[in-house]
Backbone bond lengths (Angstrom), bond angles and torsions (degrees), N, CA, C in turn:
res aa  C-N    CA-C-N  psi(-1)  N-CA   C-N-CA  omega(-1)  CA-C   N-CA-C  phi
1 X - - - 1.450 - - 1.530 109.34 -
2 X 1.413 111.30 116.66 1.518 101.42 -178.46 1.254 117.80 -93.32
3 X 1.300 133.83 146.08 1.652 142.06 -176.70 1.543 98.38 -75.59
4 X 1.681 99.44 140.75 1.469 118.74 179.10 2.099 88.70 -67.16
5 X 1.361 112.77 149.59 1.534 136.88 177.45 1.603 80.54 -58.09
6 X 1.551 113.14 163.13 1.494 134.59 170.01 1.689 96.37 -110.57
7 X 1.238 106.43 120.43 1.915 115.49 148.02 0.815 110.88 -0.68
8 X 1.592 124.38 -55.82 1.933 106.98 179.99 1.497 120.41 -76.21
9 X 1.735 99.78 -14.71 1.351 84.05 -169.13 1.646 123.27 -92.22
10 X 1.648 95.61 -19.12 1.277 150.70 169.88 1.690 96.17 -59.06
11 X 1.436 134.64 -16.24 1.161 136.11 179.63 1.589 92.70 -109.85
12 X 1.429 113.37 -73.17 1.754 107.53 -172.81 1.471 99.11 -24.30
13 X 1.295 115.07 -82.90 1.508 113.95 -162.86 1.334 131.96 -33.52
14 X 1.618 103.47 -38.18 1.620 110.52 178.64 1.629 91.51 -82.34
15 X 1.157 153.12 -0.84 1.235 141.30 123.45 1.385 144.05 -34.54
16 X 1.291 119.63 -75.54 1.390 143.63 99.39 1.721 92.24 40.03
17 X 1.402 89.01 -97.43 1.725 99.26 -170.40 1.097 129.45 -64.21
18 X 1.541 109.29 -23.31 1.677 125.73 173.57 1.293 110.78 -71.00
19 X 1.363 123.77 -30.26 1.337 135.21 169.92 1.840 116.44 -67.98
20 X 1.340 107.24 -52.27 1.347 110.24 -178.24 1.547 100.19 -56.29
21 X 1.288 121.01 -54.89 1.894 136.67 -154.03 1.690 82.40 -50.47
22 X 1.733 118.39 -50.46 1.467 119.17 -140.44 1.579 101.01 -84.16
23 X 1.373 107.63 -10.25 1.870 120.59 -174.22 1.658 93.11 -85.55
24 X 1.253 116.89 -73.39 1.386 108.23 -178.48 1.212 137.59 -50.71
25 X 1.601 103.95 -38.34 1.976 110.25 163.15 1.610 112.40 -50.25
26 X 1.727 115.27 -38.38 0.922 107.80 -173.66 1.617 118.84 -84.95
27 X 1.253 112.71 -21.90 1.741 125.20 169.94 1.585 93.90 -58.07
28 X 1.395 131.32 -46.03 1.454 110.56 -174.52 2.037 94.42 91.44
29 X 1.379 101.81 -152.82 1.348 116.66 169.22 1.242 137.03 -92.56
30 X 1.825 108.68 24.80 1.776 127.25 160.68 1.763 106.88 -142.28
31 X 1.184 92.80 73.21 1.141 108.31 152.89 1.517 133.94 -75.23
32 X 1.423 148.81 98.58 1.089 151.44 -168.02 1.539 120.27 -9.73
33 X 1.167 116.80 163.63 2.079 104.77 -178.16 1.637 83.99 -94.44
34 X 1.743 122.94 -47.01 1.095 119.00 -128.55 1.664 83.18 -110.88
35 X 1.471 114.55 62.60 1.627 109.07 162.83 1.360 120.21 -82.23
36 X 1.486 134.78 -25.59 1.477 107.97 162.89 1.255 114.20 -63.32
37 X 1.381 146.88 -26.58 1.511 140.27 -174.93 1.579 93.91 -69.67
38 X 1.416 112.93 -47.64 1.423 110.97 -165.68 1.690 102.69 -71.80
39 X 0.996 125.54 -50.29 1.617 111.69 174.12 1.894 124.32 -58.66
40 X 1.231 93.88 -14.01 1.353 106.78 178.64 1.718 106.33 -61.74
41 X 1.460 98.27 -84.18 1.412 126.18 176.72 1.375 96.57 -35.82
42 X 1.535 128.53 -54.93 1.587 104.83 -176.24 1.277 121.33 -82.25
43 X 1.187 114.76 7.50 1.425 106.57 -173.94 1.882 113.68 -103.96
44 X 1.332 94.43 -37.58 1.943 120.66 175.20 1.578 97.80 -53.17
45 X 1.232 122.00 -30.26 1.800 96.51 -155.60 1.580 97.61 -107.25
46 X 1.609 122.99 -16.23 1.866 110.04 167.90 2.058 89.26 -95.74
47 X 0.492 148.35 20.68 1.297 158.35 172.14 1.683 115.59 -91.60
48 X 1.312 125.17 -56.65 1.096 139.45 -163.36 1.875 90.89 -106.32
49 X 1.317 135.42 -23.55 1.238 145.56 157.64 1.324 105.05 -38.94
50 X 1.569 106.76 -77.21 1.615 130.84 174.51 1.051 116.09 -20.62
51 X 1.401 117.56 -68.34 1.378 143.97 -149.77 1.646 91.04 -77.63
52 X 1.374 122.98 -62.61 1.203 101.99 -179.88 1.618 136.11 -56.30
53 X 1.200 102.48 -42.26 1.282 108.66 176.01 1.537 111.59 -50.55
54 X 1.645 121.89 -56.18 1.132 127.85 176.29 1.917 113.05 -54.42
55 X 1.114 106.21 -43.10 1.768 105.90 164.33 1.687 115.39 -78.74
56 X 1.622 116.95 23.78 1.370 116.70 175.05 1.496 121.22 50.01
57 X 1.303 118.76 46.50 1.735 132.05 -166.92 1.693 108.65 33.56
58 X 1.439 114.04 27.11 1.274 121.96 130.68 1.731 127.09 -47.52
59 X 1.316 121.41 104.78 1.344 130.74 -157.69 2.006 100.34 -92.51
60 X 1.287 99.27 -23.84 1.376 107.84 -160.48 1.401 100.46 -89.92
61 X 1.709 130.37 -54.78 0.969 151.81 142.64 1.466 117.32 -17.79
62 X 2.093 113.69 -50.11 1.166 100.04 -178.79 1.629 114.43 -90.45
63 X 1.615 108.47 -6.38 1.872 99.75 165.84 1.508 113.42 -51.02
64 X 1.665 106.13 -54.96 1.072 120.72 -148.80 1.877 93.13 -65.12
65 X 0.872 119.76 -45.45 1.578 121.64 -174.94 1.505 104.16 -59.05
66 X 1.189 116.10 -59.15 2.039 110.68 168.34 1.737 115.38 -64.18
67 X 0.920 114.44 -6.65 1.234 116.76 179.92 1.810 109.00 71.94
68 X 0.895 130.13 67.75 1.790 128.40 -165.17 1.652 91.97 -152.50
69 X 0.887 125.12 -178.13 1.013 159.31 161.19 1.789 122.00 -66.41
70 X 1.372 130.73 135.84 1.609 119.81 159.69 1.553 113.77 -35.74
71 X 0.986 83.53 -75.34 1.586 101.43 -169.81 1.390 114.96 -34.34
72 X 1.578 114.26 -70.55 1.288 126.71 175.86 1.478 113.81 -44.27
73 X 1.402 115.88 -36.67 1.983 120.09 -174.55 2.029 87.25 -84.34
74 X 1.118 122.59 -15.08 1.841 113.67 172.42 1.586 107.79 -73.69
75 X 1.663 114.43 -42.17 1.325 117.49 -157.33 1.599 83.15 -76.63
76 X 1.623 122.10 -49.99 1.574 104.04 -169.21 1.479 101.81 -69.49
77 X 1.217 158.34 -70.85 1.369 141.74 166.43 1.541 110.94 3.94
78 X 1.076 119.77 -70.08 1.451 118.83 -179.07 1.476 125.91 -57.30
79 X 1.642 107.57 -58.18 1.414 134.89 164.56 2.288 96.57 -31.90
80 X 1.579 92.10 -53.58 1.877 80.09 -167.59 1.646 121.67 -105.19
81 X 2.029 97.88 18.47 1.401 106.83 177.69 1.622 102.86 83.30
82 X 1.288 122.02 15.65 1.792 94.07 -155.22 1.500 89.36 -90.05
């Protein structure tokens, strides 16, 4: 049984999408091949930024809030300099 989205999240997304619509109108007719990698990468590194700061450079705190692993939120730390 899947849970109805929450208001906030129900907001990111219509974000989310308002953002993608406003990238491609503005690409015109060469828009990138590799836009999920490219939305990825920009979105993971003020994302995982966020999260720490908001978990007080709590590393353990900020897996648990993205849902990942320690380790994996160390390799992206490194991977984006943070």
């Amino acid at each position: 049984m899947e849970s109805k989205p929450s208001k906030t999240a129900t907001c990111l997304n219509q974000h989310v999408q308002q953002a993608v619509e406003q990238y491609l109108e503005d690409m015109g007719s060469t828009p990138p091949d590799n836009l999920h990698e490219l939305i990825i990468r920009e979105v993971e590194r003020p994302l995982i930024q966020t999260v720490l700061a908001h978990a007080g450079g709590n590393q353990s705190r900020a897996a648990q809030l993205l849902g990942i692993t320690r380790a994996t939120l160390r390799n992206r730390i490194k991977r984006y300099g943070l």
